[in-house]
FIFI-523429 format. One record per residue: residue in one letter; x, y, z of N, C-alpha, C in turn. Coordinates in steps of 0.02 Angstrom, whole numbers, plus 32768, in hexadecimal, padded with zeros to 4 digits. Example, Ala and Ser with C-alpha at 12.3 -4.5 7.8 and 13.67 -1.06 7.14 Angstrom:
// residues 2
A82947EE4818682677F1F818682947F5B8186/S82827F90816282AC7FCB816582858002818A/
This chain:
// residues 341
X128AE5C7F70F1298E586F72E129FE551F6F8/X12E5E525F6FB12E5E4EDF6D3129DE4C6F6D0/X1272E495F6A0124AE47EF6AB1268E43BF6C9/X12AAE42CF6BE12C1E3DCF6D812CEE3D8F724/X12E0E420F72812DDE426F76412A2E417F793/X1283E420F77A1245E441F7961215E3E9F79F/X1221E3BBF758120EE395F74A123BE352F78D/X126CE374F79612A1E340F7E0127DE359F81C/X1273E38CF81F1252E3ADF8651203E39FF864/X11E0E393F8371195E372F84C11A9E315F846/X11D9E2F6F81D11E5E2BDF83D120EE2BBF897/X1230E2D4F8B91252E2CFF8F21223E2DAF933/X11DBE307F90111B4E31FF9391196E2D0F946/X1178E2ADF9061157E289F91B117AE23EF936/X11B5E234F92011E0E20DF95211E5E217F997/X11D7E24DF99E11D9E263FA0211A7E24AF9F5/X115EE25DF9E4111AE24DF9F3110CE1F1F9F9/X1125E1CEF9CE1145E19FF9D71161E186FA17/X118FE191FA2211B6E18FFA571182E1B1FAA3/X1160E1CCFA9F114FE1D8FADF10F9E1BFFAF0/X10DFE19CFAA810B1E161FAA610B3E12DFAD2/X1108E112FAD8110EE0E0FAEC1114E0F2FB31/X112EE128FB501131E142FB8910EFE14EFB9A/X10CDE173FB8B1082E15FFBB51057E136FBB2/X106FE109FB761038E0D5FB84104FE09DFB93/X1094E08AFB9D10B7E051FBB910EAE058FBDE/X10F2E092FBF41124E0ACFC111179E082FC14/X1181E07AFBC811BCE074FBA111C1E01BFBAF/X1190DFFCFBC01197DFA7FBD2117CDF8BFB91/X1188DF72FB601182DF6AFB1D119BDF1EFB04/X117CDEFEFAD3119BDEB8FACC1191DEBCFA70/X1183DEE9FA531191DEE5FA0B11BEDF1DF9E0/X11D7DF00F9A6122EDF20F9AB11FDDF5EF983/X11DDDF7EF96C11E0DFC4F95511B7DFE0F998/X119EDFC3F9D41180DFE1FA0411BEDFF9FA26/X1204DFC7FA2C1231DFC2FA4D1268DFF9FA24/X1264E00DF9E6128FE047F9C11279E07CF9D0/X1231E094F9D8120FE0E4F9E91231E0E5FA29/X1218E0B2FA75122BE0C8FAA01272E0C8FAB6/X12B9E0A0FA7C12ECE0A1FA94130AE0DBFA77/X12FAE0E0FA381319E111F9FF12F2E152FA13/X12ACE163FA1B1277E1A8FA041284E1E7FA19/X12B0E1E9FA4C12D5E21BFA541317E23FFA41/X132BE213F9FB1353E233F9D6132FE26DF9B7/X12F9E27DF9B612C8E2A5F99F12ECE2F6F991/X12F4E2ECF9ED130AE32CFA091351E358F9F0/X1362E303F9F313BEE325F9C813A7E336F9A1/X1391E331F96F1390E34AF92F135AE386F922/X1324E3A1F95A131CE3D5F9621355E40AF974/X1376E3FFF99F13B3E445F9C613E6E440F977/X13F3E3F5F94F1415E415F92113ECE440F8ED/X13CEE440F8E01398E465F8AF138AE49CF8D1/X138DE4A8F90B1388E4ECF93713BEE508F920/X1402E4F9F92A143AE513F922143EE51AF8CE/X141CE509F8A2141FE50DF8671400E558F839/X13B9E551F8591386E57AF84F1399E5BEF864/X13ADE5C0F8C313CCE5FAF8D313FEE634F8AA/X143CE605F88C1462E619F86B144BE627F834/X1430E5FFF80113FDE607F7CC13F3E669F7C1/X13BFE653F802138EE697F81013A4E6BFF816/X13DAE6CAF832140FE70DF83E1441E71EF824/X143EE6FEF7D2149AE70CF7B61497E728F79A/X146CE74CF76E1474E776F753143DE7BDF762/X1440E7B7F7951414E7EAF7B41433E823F7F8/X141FE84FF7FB1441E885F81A1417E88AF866/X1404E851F89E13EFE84EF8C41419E86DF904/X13FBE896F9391410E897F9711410E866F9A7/X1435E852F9DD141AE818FA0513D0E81AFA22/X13C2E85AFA2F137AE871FA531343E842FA16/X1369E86AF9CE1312E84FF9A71316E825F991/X1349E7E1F99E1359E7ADF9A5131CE77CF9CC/X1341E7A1FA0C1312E77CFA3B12D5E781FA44/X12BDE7C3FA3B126FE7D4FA281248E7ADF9F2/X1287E789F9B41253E779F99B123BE738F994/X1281E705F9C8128CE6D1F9DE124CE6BAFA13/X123EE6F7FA30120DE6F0FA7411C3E6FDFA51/X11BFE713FA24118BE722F9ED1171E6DFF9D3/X11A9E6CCF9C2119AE67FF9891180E63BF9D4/X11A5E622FA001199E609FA471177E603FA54/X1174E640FA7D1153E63DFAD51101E641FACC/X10CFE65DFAA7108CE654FA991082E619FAA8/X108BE5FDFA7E107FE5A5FA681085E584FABC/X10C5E590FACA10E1E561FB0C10BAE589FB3A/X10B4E5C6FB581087E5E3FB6A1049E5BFFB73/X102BE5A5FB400FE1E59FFB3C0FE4E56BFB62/X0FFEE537FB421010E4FFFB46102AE4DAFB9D/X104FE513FBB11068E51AFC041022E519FC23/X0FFBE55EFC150FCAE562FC380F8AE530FC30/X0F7DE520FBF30F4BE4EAFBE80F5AE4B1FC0D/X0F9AE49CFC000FA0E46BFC440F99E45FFC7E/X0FA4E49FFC980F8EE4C4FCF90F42E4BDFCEC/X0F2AE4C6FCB80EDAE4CCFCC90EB9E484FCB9/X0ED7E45CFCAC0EC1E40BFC9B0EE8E3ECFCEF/X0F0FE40CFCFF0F18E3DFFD3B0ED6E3F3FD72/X0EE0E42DFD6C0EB1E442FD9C0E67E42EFD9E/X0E4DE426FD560E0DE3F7FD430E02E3B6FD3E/X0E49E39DFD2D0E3FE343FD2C0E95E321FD40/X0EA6E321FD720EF3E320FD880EF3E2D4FD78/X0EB6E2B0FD680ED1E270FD5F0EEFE26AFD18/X0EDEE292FCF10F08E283FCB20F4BE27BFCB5/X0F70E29EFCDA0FD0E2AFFCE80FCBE290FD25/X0FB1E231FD2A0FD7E22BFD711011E241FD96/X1052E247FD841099E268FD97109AE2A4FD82/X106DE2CCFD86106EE31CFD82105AE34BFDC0/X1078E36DFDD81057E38DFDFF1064E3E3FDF4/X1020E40DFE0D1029E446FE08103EE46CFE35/X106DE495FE2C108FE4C9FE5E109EE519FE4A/X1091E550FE5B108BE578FE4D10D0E593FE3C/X10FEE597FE561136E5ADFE541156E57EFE26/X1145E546FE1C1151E50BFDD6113AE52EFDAD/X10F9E549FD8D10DDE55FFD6210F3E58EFD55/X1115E5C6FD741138E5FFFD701173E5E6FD3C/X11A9E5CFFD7511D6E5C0FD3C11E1E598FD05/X11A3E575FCF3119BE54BFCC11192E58BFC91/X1171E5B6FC831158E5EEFC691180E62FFC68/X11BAE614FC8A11E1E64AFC79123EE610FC63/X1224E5E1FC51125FE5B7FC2D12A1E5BBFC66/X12A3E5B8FC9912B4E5B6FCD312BCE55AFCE7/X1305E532FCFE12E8E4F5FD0112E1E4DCFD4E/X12A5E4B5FD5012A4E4A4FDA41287E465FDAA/X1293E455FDDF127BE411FDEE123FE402FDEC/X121EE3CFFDCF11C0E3DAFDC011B3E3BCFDFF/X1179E3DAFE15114BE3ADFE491139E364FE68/X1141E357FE221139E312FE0F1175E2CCFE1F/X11A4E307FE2311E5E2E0FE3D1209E2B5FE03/X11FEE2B4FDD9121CE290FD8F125CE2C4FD75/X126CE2FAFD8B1299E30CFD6F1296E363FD67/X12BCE373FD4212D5E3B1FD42129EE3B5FCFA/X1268E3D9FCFF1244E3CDFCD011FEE407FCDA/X11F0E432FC9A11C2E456FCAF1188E456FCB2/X113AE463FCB710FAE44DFCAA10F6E428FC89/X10F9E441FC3D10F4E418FBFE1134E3EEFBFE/X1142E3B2FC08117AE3B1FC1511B0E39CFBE0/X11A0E39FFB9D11BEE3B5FB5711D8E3E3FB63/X11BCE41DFB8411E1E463FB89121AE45CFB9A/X1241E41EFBC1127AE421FBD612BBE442FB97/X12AEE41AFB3C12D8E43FFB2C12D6E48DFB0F/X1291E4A0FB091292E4ECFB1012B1E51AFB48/X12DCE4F9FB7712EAE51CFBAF133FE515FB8E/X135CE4DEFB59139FE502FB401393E520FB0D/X134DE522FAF21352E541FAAB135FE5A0FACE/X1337E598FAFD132CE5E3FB17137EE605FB1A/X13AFE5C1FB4C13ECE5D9FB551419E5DEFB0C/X1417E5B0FAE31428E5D0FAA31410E609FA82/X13DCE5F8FA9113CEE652FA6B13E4E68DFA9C/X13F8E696FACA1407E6C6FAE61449E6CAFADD/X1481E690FADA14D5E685FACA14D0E698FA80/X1492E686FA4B14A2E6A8FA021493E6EFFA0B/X1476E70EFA251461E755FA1F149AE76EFA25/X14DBE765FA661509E78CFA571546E766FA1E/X153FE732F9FE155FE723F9BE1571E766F991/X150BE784F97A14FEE7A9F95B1521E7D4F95E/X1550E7F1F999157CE838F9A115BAE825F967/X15C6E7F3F94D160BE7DEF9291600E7D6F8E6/X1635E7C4F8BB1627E7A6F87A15F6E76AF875/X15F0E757F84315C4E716F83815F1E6D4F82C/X162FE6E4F8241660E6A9F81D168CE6A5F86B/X167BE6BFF8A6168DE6C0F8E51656E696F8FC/X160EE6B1F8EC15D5E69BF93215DFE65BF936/X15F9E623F8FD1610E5C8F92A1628E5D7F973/X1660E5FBF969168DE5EAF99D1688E633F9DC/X166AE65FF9CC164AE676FA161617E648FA2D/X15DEE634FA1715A7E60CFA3215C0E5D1FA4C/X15F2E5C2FA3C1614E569FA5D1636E58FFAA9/X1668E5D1FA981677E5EDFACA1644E5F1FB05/X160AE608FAFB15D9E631FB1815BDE5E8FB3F/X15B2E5B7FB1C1580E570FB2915B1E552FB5E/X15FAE538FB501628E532FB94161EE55AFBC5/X162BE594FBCC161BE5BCFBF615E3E5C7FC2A/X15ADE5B7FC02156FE5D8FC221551E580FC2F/X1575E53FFC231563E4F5FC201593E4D0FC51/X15C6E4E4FC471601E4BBFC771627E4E5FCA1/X1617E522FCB1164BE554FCD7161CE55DFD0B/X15F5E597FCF215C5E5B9FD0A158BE5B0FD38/X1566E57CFCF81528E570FD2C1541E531FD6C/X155BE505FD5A1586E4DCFD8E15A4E4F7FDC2/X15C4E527FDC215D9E557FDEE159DE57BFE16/X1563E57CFE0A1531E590FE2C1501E55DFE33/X1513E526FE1A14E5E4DDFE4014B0E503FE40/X149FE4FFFDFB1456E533FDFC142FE4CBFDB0/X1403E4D6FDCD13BFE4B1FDB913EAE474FDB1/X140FE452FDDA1424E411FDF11458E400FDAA/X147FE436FD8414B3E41CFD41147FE40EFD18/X1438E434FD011417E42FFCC71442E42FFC98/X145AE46AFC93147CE493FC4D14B8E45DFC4B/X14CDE43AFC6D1502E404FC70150BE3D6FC37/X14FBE3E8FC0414DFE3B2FBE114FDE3AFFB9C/X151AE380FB8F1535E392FB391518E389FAFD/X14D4E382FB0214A4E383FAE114A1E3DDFAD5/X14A6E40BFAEA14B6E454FAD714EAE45CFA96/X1522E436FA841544E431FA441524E428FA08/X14F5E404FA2F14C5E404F9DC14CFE43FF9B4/X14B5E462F9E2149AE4AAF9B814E6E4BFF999/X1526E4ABF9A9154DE4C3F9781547E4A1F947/X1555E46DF9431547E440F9041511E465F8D8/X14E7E474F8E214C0E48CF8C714D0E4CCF89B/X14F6E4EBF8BE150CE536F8B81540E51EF883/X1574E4FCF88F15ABE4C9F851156EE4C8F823/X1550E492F80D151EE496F7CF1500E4E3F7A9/X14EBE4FDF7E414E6E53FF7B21517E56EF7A0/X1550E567F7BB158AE591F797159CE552F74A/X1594E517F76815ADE4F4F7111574E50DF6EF/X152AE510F6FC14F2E527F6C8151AE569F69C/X151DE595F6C71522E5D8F6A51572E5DCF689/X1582E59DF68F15C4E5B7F66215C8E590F62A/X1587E551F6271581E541F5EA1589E4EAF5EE/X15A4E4DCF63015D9E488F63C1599E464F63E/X1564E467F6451528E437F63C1515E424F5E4/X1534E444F5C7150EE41AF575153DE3FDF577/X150DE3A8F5671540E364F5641515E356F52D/X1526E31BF50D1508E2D7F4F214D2E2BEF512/X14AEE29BF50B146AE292F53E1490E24CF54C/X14A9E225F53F14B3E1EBF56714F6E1EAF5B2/X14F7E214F5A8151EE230F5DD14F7E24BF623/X14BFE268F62314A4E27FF6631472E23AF65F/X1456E223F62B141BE1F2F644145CE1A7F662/X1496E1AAF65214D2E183F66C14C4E194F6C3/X14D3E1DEF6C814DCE1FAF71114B2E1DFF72E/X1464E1E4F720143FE1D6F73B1418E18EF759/X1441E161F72F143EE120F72A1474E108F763/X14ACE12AF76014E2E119F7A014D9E141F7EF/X14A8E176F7E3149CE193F8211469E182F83D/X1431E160F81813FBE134F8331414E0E8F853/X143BE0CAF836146CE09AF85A1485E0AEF88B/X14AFE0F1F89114CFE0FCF8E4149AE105F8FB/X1467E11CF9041433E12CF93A142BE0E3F945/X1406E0AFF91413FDE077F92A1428E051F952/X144AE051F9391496E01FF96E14AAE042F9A7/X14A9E094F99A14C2E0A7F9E214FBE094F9EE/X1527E0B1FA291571E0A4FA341569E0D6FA86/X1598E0BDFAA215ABE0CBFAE815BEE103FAF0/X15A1E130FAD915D1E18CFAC915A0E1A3FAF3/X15BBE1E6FB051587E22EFB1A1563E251FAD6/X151EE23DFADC14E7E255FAC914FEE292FA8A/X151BE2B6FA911532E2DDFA5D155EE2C7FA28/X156BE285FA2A158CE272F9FB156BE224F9E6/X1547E20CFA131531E1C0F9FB14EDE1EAF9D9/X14DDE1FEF9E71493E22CF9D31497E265F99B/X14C3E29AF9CA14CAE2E8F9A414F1E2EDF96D/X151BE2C3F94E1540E2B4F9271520E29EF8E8/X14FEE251F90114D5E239F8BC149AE270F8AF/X1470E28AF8E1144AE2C1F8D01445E2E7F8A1/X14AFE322F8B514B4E343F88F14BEE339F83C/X14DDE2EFF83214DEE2CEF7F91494E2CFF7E2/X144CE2B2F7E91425E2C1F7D41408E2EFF7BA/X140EE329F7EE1409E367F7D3142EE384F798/X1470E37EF78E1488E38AF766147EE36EF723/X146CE323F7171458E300F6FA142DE320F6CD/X13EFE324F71613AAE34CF6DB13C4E37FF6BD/X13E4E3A1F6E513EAE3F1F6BF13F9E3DEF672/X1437E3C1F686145DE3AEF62A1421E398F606/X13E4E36FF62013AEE361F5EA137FE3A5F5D7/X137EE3F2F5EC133FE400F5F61344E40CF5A4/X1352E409F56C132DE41BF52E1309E3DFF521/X12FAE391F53E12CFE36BF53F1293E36EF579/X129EE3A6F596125DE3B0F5D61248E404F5C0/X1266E422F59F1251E46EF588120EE465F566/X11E8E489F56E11B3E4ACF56F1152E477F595/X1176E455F5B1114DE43BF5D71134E453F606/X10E0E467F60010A8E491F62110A9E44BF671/X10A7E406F65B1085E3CCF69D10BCE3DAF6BA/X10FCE3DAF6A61128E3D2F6DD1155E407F6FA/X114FE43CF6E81146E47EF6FC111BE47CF73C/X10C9E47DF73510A6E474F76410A9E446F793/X10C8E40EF78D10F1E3E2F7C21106E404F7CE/X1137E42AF7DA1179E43BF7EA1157E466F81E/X1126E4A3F7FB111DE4D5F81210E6E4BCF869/X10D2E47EF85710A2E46FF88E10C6E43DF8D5/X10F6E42BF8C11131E40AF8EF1130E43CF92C/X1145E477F9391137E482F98310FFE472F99A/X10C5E48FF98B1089E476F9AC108AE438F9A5/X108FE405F99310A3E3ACF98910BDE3A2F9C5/X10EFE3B7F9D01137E3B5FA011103E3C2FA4B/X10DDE41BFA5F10D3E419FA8C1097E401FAAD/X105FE3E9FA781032E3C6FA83102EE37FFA88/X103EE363FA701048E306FA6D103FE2FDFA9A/X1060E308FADD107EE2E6FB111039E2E0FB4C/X1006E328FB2C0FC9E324FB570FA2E319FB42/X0F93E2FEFAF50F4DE2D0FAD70F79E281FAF3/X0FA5E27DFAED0FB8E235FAFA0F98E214FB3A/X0F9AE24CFB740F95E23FFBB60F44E240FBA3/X0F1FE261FB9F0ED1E266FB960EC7E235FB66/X0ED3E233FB360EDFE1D4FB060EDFE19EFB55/X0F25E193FB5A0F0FE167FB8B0EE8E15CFBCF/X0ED4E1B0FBE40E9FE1A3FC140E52E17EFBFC/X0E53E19EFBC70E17E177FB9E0E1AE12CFB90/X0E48E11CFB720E52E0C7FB6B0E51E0A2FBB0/X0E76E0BEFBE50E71E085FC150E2BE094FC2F/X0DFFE0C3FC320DC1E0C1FC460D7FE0A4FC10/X0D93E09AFBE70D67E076FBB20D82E031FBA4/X0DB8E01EFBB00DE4DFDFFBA40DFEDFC9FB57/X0E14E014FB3F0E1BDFF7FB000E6BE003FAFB/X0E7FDFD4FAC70EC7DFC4FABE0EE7E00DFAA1/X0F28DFFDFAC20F57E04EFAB90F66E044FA68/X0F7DE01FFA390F84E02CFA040F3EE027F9D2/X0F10E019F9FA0ECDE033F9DC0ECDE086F9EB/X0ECDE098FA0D0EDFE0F5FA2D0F02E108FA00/X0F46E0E1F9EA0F87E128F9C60F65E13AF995/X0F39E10AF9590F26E14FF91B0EFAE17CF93E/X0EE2E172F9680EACE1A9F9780EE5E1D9F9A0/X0F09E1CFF9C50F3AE201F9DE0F71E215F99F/X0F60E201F97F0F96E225F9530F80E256F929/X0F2EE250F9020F11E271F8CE0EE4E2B7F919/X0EEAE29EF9530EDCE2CDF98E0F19E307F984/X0F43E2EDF9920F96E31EF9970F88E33AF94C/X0F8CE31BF9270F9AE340F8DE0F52E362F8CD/X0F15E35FF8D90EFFE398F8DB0F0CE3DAF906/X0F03E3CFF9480EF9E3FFF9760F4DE41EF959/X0F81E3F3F9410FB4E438F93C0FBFE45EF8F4/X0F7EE443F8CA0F91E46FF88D0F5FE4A4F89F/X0F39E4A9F8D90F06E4E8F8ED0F2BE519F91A/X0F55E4D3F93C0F71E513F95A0FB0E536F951/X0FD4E528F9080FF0E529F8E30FDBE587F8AD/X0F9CE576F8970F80E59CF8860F61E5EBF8B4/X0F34E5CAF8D00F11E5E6F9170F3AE612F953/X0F7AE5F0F9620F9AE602F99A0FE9E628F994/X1003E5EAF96A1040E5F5F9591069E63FF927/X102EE618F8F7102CE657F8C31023E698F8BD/X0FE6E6A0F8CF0FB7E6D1F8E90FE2E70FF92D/X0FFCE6DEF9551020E721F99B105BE730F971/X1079E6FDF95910C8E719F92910C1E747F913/X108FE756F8E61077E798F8B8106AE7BDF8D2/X1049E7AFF90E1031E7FDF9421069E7FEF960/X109DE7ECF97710CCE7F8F9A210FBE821F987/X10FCE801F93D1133E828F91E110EE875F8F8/X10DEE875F8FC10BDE8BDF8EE10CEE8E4F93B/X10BBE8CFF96110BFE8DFF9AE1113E8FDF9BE/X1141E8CBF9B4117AE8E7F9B2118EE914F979/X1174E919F95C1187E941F92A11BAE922F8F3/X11C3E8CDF8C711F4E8B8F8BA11CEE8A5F88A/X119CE8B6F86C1184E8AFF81C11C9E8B3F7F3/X11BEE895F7C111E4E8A1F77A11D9E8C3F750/X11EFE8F7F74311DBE921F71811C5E90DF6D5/X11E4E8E3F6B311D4E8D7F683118AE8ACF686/X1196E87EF6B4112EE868F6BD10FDE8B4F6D6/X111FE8DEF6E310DFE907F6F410DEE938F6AE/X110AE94AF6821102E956F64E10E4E93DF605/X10E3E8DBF61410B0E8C6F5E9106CE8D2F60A/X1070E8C4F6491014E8C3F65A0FFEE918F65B/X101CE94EF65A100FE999F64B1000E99CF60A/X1031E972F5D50FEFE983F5860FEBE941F55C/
């Protein structure tokens, strides 16, 4: 894994975290301008996760001799634990203290398909949205990874343009045609992930070594489009400058190479991502019952999130990956031949 990469993806996590601060503790009604950037901007977060999805994916699989099966095995390996836990720990906090998730409610057949990345209408009535309700974009990461698995049947200079094939198809044909989960998949926020897939074919052919004033340039004009914004569909007022960021870093990583802190950012960003959203809510059940001010709460909700996810980072994340992939049988030979002598 790039470390710059890695070093954009533990910043984007905590821009959502950001961004959904202001959602539970002010529910986006705000009167100061960096209170008023998290909750207008903080969900650019996300773009620039699905592009870095689409980055990493390709990354991960180009020069490797994968089947779609141990693809997805090892896609569901790296995941579903974490969100898993995370699904169910939530069912068991409603059920013990439902006042924490006022607009949450539990439903069994909700919980089902939240847990099986399935999208449905939450209980709660806010939307097409699952338990955790971050999980919403693990429910296209799931459908991308299932449209890259059959990429994998082709060359590596085809899978752009089957997966764009496959994402129309299975986004604007298909699921619309079966008015299945109200035009979730409807969404052009799913292009990301090509963009993404574009960046890693320029990686591996070499089109990312620039001059350094050239990507820290990019990055200086793609932080402007996010700010100013423009009247476009989301995949391009958003997914566009995103993918410019991303690309950006990449061109820097021999100034982010060999960094142990931001590595471990990087590596602790999912758990970041699927936890936040429920210390925030228990953060603010606590403050309004003690009466203490919400931006007195965020360091304590923040050094809360950033512990509990470098444990469970360690503890959860880490830990089933390794058994899973012993379990499936998708060790590396070459790691089981250093740890044999």
């Amino acid at each position: 894994m790039l470390i710059s990469v890695q070093a954009l993806r533990a910043l984007a996590a905590w821009v959502v975290v950001g961004h959904h601060f202001i959602q539970v503790f002010f529910n986006f009604e705000v009167d100061t301008p960096m209170a008023y950037l998290f909750a207008d901007k903080g969900a650019v977060g996300v773009d620039v996760f699905f592009v870095i999805s689409g980055l990493v994916i390709f990354l991960a699989t180009a020069d490797k001799a994968l089947t779609p099966w141990r693809f997805i095995l090892m896609r569901l390996a790296r995941i579903t634990p974490a969100y898993w836990f995370y699904t169910l720990l939530m069912a068991l906090l409603l059920l013990a203290v439902p006042s924490l998730f006022a607009e949450t409610h539990l439903e069994t057949s909700h919980l089902l398909l939240s847990l099986l990345f399935i999208p449905a209408q939450n209980p709660g009535g806010f939307g097409v949205y699952p338990l955790v309700d971050v999980g919403w974009t693990l429910n296209f990461e799931m459908l991308f990874y299932l449209l890259f698995a059959f990429a994998l049947l082709v060359r590596r200079s085809y899978r752009l343009w089957v997966v764009a094939a496959l994402l129309y198809l299975a986004c604007y044909l298909i699921t619309p045609a079966l008015n299945w989960a109200d035009g979730f998949y409807r969404n052009d926020i799913v292009f990301e992930f090509l963009m993404g897939i574009m960046i890693g074919m320029l990686y591996c052919c070499g089109a990312c070594r620039t001059p350094p004033w050239l990507p820290v340039l990019g990055i200086v004009v793609a932080s402007a489009a996010i700010y100013h914004g423009a009247d476009l569909p989301r995949a391009l007022e958003w997914g566009v400058p995103s993918a410019v960021l991303v690309i950006s870093f990449v061109a820097l990583e021999p100034y982010f190479h060999g960094s142990r802190l931001l590595k471990l950012l990087g590596d602790c960003s999912y758990s970041v991502y699927l936890l936040h959203t429920m210390v925030l809510c228990v953060g603010r059940w606590f403050a309004e019952r003690n009466g203490i001010d919400p931006y007195a709460m965020l360091p304590v909700c923040l050094v809360m999130t950033a512990v509990c996810a470098f444990f469970s980072y360690q503890w959860l994340e880490k830990s089933t990956y390794l058994w899973l992939k012993r379990w499936f049988g998708m060790e590396d030979p070459a790691i089981l031949s250093r740890q044999k002598y």
